[in-house]
C-alpha positions in Angstrom: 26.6 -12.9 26.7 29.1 -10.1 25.3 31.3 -10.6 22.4 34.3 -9.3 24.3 33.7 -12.4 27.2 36.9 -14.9 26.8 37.5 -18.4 27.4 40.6 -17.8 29.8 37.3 -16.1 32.3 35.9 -19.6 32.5 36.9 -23.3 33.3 33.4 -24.2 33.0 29.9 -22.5 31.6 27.1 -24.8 33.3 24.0 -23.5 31.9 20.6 -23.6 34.5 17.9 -21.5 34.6 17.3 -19.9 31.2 13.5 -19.6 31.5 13.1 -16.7 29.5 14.8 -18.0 26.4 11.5 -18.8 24.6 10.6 -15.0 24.7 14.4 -14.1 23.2 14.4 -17.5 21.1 16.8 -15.5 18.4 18.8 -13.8 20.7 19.6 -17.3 22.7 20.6 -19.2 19.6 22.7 -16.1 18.7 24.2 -16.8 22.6 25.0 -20.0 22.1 26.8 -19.5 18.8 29.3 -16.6 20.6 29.7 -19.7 22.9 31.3 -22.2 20.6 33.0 -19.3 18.8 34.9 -19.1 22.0 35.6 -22.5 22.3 34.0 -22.4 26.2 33.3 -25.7 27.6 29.6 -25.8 28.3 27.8 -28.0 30.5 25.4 -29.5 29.1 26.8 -29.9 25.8 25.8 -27.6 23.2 25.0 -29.7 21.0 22.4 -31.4 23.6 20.9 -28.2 24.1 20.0 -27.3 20.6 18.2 -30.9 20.1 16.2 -30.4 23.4 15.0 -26.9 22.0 12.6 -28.4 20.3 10.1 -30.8 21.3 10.3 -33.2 17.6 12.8 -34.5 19.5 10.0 -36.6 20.9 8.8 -38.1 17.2 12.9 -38.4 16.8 13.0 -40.7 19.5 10.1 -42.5 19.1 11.0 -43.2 15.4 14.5 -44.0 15.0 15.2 -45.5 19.0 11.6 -46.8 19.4 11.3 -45.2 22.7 7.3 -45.2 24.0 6.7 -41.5 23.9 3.1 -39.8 24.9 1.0 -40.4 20.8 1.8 -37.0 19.1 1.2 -35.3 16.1 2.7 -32.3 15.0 1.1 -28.9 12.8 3.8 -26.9 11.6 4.8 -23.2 12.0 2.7 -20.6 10.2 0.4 -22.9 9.5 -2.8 -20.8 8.4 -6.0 -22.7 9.1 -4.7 -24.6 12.9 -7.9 -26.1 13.7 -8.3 -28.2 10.5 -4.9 -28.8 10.3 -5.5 -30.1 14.1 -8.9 -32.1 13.3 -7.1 -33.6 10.3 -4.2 -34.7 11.9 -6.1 -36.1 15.2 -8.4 -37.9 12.2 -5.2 -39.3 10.8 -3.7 -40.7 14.1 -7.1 -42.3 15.1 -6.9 -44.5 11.6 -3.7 -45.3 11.6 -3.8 -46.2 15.8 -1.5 -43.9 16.9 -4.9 -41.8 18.9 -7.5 -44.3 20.1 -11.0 -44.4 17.9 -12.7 -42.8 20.7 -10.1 -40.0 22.3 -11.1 -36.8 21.9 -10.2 -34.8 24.7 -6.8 -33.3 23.8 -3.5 -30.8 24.4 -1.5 -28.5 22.1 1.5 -26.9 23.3 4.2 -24.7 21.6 7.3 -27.4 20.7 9.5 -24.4 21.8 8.5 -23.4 25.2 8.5 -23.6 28.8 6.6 -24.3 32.4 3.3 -24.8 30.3 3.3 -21.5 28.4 0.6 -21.6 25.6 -0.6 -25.2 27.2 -4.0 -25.6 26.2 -6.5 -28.6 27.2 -9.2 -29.1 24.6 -12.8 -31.5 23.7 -12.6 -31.8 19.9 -16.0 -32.1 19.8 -16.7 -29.0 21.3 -14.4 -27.1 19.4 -16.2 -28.5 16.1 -19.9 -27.8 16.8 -18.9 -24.3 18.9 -17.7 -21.2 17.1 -17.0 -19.2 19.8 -14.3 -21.9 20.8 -13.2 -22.4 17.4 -12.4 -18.7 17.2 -10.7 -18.5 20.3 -8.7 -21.3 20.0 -7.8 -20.4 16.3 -6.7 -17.3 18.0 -4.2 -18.7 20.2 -2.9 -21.3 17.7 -2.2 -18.8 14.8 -0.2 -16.7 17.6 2.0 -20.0 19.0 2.6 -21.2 15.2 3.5 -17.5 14.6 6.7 -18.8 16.6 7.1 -22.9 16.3 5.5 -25.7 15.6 2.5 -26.9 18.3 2.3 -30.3 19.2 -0.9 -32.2 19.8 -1.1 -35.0 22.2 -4.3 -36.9 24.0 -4.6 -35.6 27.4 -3.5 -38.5 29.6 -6.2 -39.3 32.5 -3.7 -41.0 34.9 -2.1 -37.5 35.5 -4.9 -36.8 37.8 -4.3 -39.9 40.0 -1.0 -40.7 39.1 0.6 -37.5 38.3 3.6 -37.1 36.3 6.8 -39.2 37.5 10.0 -37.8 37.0 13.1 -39.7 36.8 16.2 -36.8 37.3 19.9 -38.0 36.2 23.4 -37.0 36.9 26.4 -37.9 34.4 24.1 -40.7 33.0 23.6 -42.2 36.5 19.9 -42.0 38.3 20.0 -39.7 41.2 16.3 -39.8 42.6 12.9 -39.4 41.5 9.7 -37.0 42.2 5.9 -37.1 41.7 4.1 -33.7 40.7 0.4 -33.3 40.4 -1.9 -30.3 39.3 -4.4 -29.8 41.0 -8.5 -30.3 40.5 -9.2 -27.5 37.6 -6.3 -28.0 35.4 -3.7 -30.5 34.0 -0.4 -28.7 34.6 1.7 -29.8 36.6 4.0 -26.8 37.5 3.8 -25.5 40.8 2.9 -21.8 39.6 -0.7 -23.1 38.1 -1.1 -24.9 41.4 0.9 -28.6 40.8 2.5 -30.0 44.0 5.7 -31.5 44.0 6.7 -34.4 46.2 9.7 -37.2 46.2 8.9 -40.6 44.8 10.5 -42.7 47.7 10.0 -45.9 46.2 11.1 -46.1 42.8 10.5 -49.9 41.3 13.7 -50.9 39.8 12.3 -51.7 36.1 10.5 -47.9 36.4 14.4 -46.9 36.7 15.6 -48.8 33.5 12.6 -47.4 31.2 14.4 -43.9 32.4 17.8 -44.7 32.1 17.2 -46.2 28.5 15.9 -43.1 27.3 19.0 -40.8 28.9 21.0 -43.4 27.5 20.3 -43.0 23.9 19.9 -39.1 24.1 23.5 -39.7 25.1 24.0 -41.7 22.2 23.2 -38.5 20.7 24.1 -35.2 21.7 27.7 -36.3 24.3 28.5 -36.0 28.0 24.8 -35.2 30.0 25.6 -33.4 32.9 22.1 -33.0 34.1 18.5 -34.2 32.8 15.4 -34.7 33.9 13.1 -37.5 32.5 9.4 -36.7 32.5 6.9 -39.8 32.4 3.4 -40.6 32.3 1.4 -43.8 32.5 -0.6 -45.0 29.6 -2.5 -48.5 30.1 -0.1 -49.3 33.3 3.3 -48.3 31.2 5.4 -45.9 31.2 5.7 -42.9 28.3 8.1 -40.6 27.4 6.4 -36.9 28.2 9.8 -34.5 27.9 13.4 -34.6 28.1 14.7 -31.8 29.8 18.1 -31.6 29.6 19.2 -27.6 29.8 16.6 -25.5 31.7 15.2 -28.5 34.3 14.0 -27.7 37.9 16.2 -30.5 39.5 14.5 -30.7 42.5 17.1 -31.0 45.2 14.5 -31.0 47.8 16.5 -29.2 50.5 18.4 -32.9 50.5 22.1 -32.6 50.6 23.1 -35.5 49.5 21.5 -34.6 46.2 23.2 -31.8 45.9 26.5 -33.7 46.4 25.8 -35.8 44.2 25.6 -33.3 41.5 28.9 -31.6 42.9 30.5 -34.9 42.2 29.1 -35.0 38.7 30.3 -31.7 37.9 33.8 -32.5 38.9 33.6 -36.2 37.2 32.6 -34.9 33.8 35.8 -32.1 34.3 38.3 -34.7 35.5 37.4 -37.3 32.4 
């Protein structure tokens, strides 16, 4: 975005598909400041956006609005020696019960990034007694924490069965839900590494109200949601918070129309209120 853009050129910035931003992390941020200098109405909120950046949102949550979210730990950027830092933390959260005694199959992913980027599956085990993995993996963790935070979460075996349910929301409301799966040889989800994508017809009401619970208090939060997308997987028959994504979701319209109108309406509800 130029300096010289004005507010009088817009009614309405509604921000979509910004999947490149994690490359050009500096240069967004920098965006999004020229933004409120101009005083442009954004959509969603600014504010919103800058929380969702970064995935401690997810210990946020958990911590202060007691929201069920996937067991995580966190090693912080520029962290020198990842792998300790990783078999110390996964050591602490087995003690405390945050990890179970006996998990030890794992996933570390950048806390600022996108569609599974730096997503890495891992057997702590293995990584211990095997220095090849140890170096490789050290490898690719200095580079992520070069750049954010990673965060370190069990891998969750219902997401071969089950897949990952997603709850998407206009304005606050619940607009419909989909099921995405990866396939056999890898755990993510996104259709580019192979996931399929298909809609969750049948919702159960109570499934609904875990989702709108969680968009409700990251209303509480950050203001006005115009769009979001709840990620969810199932741990011991419940429902956990995997993401929020509340400024660069695939919304999955589906080719459905009526979805579509939907978020029309929303647009013009949020503009009219």
């Amino acid at each position: 975005m130029k300096n010289e853009w004005k507010r009088e050129n817009f009614d309405i910035l509604i921000i979509r598909s910004l999947w490149d931003y994690v490359d050009k992390i500096e240069k967004f941020l920098k965006w999004i400041e020229i933004i409120q200098n101009n005083n442009i109405k954004v959509l969603n909120d600014l504010k919103a956006i800058k929380w969702n950046i970064d995935k401690n949102y997810l210990n946020e949550l958990s911590l202060e609005n007691k929201i069920n979210v996937v067991p995580s730990v966190f090693i912080r950027k520029n962290e020198t020696s990842p792998i300790r830092a990783i078999t110390k933390a996964i050591r602490d959260a087995k003690y405390s019960g945050l990890f179970r005694m006996d998990q030890n199959n794992f996933v570390y992913k950048p806390t600022i990034g996108a569609n599974g980027l730096g997503a890495n599956r891992f057997n702590l085990n293995d990584i211990l007694i095997n220095s090849e993995q140890q170096e490789i993996n050290n490898e690719i963790l200095c580079s992520l924490l070069s750049r954010s935070d990673i965060i370190v979460q069990p891998f969750i075996s219902s997401i071969r069965d089950e897949g990952e349910t997603s709850f998407v929301f206009f304005n606050g409301k619940f607009s419909h839900s989909i099921i995405k799966k990866p396939i056999i040889s890898d755990f993510r989800v996104q259709e580019c590494y192979g996931g399929t994508v298909e809609k969750n017809l049948n919702p159960s009401q109570s499934e609904i109200e875990v989702a709108q619970n969680i968009i409700d208090k990251i209303i509480e939060k950050n203001g006005k949601i115009l769009y979001a997308r709840i990620d969810m997987l199932r741990i011991n028959g419940n429902l956990h918070l995997s993401e929020s994504e509340i400024f660069e979701p695939t919304l999955y319209f589906m080719g459905d129309r009526t979805i579509a109108n939907r978020f029309i309406s929303s647009v013009f509800e949020i503009l009219n209120s």
